[in-house]
C-alpha positions as CSV (number, residue, x, y, z in Angstrom):
1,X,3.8,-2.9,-18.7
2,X,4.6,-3.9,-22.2
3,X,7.4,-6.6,-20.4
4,X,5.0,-7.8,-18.3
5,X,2.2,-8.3,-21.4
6,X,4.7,-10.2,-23.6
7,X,5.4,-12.5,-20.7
8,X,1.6,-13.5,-19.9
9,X,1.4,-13.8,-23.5
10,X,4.3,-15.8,-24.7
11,X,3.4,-18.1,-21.3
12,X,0.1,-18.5,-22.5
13,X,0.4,-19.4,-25.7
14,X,3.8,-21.5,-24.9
15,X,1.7,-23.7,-22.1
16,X,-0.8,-24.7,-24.6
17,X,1.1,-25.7,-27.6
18,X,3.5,-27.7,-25.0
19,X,1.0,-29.3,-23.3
20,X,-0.8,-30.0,-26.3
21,X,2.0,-31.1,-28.5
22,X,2.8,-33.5,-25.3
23,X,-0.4,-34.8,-24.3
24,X,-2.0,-35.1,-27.6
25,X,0.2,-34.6,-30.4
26,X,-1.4,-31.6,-32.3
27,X,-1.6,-28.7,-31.8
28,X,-4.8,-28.0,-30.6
29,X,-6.8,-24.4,-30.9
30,X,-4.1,-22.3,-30.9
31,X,-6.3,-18.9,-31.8
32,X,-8.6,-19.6,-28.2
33,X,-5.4,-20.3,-26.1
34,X,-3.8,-16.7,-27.6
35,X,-6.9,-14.7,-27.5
36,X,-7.3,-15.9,-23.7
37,X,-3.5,-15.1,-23.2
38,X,-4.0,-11.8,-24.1
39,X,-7.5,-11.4,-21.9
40,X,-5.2,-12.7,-19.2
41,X,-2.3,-9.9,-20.0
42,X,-4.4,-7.3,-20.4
43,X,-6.3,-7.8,-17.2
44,X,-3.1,-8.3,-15.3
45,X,-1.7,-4.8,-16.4
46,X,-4.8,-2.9,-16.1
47,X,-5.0,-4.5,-12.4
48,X,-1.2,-3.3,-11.9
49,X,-1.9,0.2,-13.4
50,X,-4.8,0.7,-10.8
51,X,-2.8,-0.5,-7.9
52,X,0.2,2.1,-8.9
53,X,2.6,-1.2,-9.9
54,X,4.1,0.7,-12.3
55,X,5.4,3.9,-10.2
56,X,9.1,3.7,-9.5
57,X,8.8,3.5,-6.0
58,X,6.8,0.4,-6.6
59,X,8.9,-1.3,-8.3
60,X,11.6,-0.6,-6.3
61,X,10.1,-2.0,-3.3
62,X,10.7,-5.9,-3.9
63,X,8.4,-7.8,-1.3
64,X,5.6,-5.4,-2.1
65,X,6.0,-5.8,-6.1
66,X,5.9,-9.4,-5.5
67,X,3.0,-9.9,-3.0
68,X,1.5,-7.7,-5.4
69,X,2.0,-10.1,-8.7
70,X,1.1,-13.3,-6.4
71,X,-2.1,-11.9,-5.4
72,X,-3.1,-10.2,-8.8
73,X,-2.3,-12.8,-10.8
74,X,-4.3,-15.5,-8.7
75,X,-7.5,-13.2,-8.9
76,X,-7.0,-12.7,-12.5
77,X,-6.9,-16.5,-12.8
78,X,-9.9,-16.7,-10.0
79,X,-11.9,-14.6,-12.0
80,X,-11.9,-15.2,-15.4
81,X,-11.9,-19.1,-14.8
82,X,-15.2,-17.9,-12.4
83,X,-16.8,-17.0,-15.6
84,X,-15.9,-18.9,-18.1
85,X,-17.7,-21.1,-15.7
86,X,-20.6,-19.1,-15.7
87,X,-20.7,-18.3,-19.1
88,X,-20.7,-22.6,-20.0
89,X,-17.0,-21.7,-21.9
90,X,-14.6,-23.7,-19.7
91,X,-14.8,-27.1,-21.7
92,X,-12.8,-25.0,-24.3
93,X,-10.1,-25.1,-22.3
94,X,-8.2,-28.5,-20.8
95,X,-7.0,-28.2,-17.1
96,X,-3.6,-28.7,-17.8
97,X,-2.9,-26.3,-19.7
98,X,-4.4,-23.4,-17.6
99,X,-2.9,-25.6,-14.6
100,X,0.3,-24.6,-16.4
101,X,-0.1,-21.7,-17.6
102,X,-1.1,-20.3,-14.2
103,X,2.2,-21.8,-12.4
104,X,4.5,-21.3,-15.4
105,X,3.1,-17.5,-15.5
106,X,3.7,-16.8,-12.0
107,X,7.0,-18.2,-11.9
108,X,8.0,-16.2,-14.4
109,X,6.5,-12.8,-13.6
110,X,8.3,-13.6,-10.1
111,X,11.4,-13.7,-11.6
112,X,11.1,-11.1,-13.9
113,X,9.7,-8.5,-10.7
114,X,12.4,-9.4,-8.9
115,X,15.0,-8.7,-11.3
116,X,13.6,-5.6,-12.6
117,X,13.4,-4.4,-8.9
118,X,17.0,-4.8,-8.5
119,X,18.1,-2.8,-11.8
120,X,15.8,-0.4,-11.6
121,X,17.2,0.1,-8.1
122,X,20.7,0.0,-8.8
123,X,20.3,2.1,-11.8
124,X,18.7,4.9,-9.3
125,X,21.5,5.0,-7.3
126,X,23.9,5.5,-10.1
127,X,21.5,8.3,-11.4
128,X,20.9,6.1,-15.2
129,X,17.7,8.3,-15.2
130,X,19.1,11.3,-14.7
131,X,18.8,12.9,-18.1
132,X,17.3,16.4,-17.7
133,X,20.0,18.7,-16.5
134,X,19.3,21.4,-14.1
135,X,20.9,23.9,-12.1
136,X,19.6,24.9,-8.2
137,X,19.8,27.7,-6.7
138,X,20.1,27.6,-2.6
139,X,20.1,28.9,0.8
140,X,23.9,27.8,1.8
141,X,23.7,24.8,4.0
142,X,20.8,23.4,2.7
143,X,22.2,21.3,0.1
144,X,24.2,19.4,2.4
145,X,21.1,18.7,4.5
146,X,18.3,17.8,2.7
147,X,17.1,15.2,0.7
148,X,16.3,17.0,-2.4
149,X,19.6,16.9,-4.1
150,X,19.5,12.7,-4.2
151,X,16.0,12.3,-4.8
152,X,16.2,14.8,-8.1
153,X,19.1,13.4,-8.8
154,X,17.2,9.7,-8.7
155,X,14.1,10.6,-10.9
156,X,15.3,12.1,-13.6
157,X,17.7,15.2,-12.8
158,X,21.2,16.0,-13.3
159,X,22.0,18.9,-11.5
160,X,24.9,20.3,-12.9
161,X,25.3,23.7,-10.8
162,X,24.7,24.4,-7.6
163,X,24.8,28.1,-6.5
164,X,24.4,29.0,-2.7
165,X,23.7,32.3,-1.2
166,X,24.0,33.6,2.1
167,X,22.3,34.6,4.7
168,X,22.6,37.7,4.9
169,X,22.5,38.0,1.4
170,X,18.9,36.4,0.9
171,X,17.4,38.7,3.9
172,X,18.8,41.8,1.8
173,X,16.7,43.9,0.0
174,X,19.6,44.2,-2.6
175,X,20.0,41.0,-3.2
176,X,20.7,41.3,-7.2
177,X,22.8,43.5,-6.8
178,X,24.9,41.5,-4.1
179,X,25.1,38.3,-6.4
180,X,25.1,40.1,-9.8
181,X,28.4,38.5,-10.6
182,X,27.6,35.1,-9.9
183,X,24.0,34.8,-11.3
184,X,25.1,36.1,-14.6
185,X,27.9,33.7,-14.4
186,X,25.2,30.9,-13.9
187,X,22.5,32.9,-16.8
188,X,25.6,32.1,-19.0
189,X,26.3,28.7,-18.2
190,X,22.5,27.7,-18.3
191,X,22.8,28.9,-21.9
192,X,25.7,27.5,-22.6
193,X,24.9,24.3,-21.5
194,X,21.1,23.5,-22.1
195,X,19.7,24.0,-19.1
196,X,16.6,22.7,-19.5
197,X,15.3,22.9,-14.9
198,X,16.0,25.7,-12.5
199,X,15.5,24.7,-8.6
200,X,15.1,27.0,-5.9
201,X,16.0,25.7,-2.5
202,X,15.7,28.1,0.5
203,X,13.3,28.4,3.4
204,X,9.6,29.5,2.6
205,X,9.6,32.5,4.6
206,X,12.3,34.2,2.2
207,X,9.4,35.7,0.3
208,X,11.7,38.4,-0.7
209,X,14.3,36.4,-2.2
210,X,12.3,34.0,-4.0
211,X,10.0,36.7,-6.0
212,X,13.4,38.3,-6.8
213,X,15.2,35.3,-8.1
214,X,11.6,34.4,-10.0
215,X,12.0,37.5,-11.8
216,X,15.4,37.8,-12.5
217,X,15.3,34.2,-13.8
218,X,12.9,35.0,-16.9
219,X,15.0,35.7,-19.1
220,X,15.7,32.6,-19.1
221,X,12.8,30.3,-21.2
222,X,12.8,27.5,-18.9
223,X,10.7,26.3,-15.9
224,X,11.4,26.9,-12.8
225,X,10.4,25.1,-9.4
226,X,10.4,25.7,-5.9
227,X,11.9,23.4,-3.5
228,X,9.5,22.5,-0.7
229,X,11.6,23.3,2.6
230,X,11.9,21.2,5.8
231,X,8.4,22.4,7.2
232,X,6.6,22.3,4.2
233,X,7.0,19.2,2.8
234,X,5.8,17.6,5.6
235,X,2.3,18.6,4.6
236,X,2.5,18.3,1.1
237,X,2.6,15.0,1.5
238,X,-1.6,15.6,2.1
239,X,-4.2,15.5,-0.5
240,X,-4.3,18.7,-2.2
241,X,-7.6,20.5,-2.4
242,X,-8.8,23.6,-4.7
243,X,-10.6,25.8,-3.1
244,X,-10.8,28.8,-6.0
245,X,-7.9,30.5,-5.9
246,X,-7.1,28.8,-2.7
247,X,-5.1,25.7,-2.7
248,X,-5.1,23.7,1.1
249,X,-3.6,20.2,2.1
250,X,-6.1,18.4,3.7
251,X,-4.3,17.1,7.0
252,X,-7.1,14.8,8.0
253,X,-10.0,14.4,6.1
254,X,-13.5,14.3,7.8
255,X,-15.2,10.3,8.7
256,X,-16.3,8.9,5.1
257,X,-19.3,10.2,3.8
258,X,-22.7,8.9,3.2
259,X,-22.1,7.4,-0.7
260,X,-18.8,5.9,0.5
261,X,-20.3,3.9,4.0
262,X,-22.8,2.8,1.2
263,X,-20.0,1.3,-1.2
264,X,-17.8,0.1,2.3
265,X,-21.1,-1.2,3.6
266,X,-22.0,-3.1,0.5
267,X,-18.4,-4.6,0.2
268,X,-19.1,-5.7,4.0
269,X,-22.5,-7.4,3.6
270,X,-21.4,-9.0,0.1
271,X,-17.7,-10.5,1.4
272,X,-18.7,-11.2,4.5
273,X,-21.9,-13.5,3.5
274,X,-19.6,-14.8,0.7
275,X,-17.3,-16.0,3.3
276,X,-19.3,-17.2,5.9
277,X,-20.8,-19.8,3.5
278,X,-16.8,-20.3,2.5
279,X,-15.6,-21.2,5.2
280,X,-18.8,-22.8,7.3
281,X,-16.7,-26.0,7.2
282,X,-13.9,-24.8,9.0
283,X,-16.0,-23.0,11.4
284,X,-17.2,-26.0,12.2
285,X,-14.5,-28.4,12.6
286,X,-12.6,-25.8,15.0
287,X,-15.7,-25.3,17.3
288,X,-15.7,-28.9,17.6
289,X,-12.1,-29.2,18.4
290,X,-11.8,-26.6,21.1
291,X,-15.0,-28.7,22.8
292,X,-12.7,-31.5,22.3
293,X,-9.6,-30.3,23.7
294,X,-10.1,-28.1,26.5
295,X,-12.9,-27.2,28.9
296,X,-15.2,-23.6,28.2
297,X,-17.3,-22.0,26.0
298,X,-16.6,-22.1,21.9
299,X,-16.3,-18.6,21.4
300,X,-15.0,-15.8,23.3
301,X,-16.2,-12.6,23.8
302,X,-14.4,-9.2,24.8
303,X,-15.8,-5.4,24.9
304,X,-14.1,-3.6,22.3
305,X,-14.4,-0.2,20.9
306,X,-16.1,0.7,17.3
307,X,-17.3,3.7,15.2
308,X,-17.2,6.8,17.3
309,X,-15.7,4.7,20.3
310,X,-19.5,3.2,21.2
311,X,-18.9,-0.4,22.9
312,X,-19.8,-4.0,21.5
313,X,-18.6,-7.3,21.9
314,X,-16.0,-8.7,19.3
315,X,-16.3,-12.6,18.9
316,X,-13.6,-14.8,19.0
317,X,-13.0,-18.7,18.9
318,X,-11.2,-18.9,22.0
319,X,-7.5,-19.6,22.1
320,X,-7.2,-19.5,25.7
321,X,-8.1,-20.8,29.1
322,X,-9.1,-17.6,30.4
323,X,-11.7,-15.1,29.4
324,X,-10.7,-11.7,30.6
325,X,-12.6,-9.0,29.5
326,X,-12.5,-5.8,32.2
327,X,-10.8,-3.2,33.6
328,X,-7.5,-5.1,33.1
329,X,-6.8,-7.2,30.5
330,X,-3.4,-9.2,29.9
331,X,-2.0,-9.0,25.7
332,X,-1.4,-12.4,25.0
333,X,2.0,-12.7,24.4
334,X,4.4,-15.5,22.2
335,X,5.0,-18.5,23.9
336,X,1.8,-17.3,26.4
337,X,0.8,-20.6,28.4
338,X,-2.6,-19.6,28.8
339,X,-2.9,-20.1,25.3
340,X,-4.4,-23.7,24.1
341,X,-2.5,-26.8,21.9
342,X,-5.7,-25.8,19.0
343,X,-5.6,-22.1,19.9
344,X,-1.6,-21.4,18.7
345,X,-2.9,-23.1,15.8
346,X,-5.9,-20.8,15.6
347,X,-3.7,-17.7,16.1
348,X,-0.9,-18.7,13.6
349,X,-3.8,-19.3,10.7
350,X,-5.9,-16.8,12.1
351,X,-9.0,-19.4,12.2
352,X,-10.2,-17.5,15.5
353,X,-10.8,-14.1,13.4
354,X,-13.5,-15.9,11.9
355,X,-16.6,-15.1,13.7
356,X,-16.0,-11.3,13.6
357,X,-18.0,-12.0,10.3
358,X,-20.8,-12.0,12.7
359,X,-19.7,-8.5,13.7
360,X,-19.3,-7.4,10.1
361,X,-23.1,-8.5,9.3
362,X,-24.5,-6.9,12.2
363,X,-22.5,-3.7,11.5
364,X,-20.3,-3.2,14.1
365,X,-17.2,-4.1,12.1
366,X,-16.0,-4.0,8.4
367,X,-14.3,-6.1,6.5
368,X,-11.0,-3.4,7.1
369,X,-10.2,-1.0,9.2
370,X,-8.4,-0.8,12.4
371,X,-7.9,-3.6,14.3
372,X,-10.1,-2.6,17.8
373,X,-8.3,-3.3,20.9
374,X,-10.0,-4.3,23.8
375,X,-11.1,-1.5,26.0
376,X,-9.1,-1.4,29.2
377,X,-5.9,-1.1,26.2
378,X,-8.4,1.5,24.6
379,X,-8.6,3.8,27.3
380,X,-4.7,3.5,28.4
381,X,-3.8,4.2,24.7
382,X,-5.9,7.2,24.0
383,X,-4.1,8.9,27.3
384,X,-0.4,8.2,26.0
385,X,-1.1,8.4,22.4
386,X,-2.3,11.5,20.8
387,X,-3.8,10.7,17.8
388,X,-5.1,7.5,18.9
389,X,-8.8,8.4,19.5
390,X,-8.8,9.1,15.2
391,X,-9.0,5.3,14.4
392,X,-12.9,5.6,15.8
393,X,-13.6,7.7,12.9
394,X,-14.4,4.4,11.0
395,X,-15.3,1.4,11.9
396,X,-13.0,-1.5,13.0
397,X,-12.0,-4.1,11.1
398,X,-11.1,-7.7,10.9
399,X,-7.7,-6.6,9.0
400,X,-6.5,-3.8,8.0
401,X,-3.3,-1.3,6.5
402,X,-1.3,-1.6,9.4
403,X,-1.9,-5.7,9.6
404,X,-0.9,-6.3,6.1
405,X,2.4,-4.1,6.6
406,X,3.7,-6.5,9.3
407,X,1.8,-4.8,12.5
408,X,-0.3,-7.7,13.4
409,X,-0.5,-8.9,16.5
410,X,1.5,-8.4,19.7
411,X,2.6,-5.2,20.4
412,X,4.9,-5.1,23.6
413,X,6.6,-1.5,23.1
414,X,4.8,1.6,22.5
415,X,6.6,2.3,19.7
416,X,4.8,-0.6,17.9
417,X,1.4,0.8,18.7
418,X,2.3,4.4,17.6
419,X,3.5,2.8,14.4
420,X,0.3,0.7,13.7
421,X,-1.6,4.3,14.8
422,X,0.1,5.9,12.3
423,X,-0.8,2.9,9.5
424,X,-4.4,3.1,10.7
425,X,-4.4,7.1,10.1
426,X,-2.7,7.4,7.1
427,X,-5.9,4.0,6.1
428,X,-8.4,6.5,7.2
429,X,-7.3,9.4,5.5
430,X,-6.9,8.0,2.1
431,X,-10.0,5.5,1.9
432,X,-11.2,4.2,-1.0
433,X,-12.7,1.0,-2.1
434,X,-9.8,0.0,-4.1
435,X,-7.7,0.2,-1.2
436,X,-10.3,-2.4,0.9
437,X,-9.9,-4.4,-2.1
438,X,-6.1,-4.4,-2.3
439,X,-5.5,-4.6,1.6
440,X,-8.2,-7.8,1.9
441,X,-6.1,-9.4,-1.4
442,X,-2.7,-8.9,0.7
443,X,-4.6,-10.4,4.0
444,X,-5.4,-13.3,1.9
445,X,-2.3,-14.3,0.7
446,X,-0.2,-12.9,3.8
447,X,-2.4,-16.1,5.7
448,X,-1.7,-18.6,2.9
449,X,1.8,-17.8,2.9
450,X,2.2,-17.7,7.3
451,X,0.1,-21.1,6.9
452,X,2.9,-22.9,4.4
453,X,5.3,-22.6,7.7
């Protein structure tokens, strides 16, 4: 964070005086070009912050850290040039030196995202964070098996120890008294050598074993933490919920409620005017160009599948020579020669999304969500996939979480589809408007970026 700060400020303030001391030979106003430098900075950060930028695993992840500076740092720019426009301020600043300080910033955030992804990853893999030092105690076998071992070892432990116990040992009722030797061997070295983490790695079920270990283990004053086994940590993966003294992980969580359809709702009505009057223009030109080029009707309409699976009709520019829309329905494929010259053009820049707007202002769509299918693919889906029929729990959408994670478009194995089921799910389950914001961000520049090739 504080990296990334110093960056956008030093950029800043190094743009101005450049351009300044080039173009005009002075300085110019030095204080306005810093104080906007660190506006700039500290919305960038607080941006980052919200979108978890900062986590480990996100910075680890290289082409999401990136799209993720592109797109924040072009609606940081976006919207604080929006209202300095508003607010009658912009003639304070000369166009090139935000020009440059916008492409000089980026490039250098890029660069810096990039190589910060690839040392923090290497120094993962050779445990360089690894400073606490623990000690686990575990069912045998289960080292070798799970996971656990690397990714303590990755965030921050250094397990020193490992102690494994039997089987037949664990299911004992004297299980003390079996491994006496050996835990006061490892009671000494955690003394000795500043233990500062005990871990406890064994199957859930060994109730027994695990309240025994608990309580033999304080006399020693340090925490101790149970190891989530193979069947568990699956669901912990789930929002946690209190309920009193009840803790449960919520495994699917119910359609959104009335406040958050309002806040989705609101989002939809506000984007989806904003961008119809956007982008009137180029609805324009293309509806003129398919009249142009090839014989039928502008747009193209299928039955799809929305909220609660009730039926509407999606609109379309149409990309194709043929309108099917029935009990069987060909998925246009790459290469598909029923496709038209205008409509791979249409597909590639995804021009023909366009009019779901329409949808989006009469409320059969949103903004995001899962992309609906058409309804002879809906009904063979829901048979073959299990968890299929979940995505009507909210509306569709005109992008969504699977989309901007690369699956968009064709899907020619089943695979693929379970995959963008499980994307649209895992949307569904952990909604919030932040998230619409962030995925419609991604869709944005994802399109720019397909559109450059």
């Amino acid at each position: 964070m504080l990296i990334d700060a110093m960056l956008v400020i030093a950029a800043g303030i190094g743009c101005a005086v450049a351009y300044h001391l080039y173009a005009q030979s002075v300085l110019g106003k030095a204080n306005v070009y810093a104080a906007a430098s660190v506006l700039v900075a500290l919305n960038f950060v607080l941006l980052i912050v919200v979108q978890q930028g900062y986590r480990l695993k996100a910075i680890t992840d290289v082409p999401r850290t990136l799209r993720m500076t592109v797109t924040t740092w072009t609606g940081v720019f976006g919207a604080l040039l929006a209202i300095a426009f508003a607010m009658k301020v912009s003639d304070e600043f000369s166009r090139g030196t935000t020009i440059s300080f916008y492409a000089v910033g980026l490039a250098v955030l890029v660069i810096w995202k990039a190589f910060a992804a690839r040392w923090t990853a290497n120094a993962l893999r050779t445990g360089a964070f690894a400073n606490s030092r623990a000690v686990m105690i575990a069912e045998i076998g289960l080292p070798a098996s799970s996971n656990a071992i690397s990714d303590l070892a990755q965030h921050g432990y250094r397990l020193m120890r490992i102690m494994e116990i039997r089987e037949r040992e664990l299911t004992s009722p004297l299980l003390l008294s079996a491994i006496a030797p050996r835990f006061d061997e490892l009671i000494a070295y955690a003394r000795e050598n500043r233990i500062e983490h005990v871990f406890l790695l064994m199957s859930w079920d060994r109730q027994h074993a695990i309240d025994s270990i608990l309580d033999a283990l304080k006399i020693l004053p340090i925490p101790v933490h149970l190891v989530p086994d193979a069947h568990a940590a699956r669901f912990l993966r789930y929002p946690l919920h209190s309920a009193g003294n009840t803790w449960t992980a919520e495994l699917r969580r119910a359609p959104l409620s009335w406040n958050e359809r309002a806040l989705k709702r609101s989002l939809d009505l506000a984007g989806a005017s904003l961008a119809l009057i956007v982008f009137a223009p180029v609805m324009l030109v293309t509806a003129i160009l398919i009249k142009l080029t090839s014989p039928g009707p502008v747009f193209f309409r299928q039955t799809r599948n929305g909220f609660n699976g009730r039926a509407f009709k999606i609109f379309k520019f149409r990309t194709m020579r043929v309108l099917e829309d029935g009990p069987t329905v060909v998925q246009a494929r790459k290469n598909d020669p029923r496709v038209t010259g205008i409509g791979k053009w249409l597909r590639k820049t995804s021009i023909d999304e366009l009019p779901q707007l329409l949808n989006v202002l009469k409320g059969e769509m949103s903004l995001v969500g899962p992309r609906p299918h058409a309804a002879a693919h809906n009904s063979e889906y829901e048979q073959i996939i299990g968890n299929y029929a979940f995505r009507h729990h909210v509306k569709p959408g005109i992008t969504g979480w699977a989309q901007v994670n690369g699956y968009r478009g064709e899907t020619h194995t089943l695979e693929l589809m379970q995959r963008r089921v499980e994307y649209d799910l895992w949307y569904i389950n952990n909604w919030s408007l932040r998230l619409d914001v962030i995925i419609l961000l991604r869709t944005a520049f994802g399109v720019l970026h397909s559109s450059a090739y």
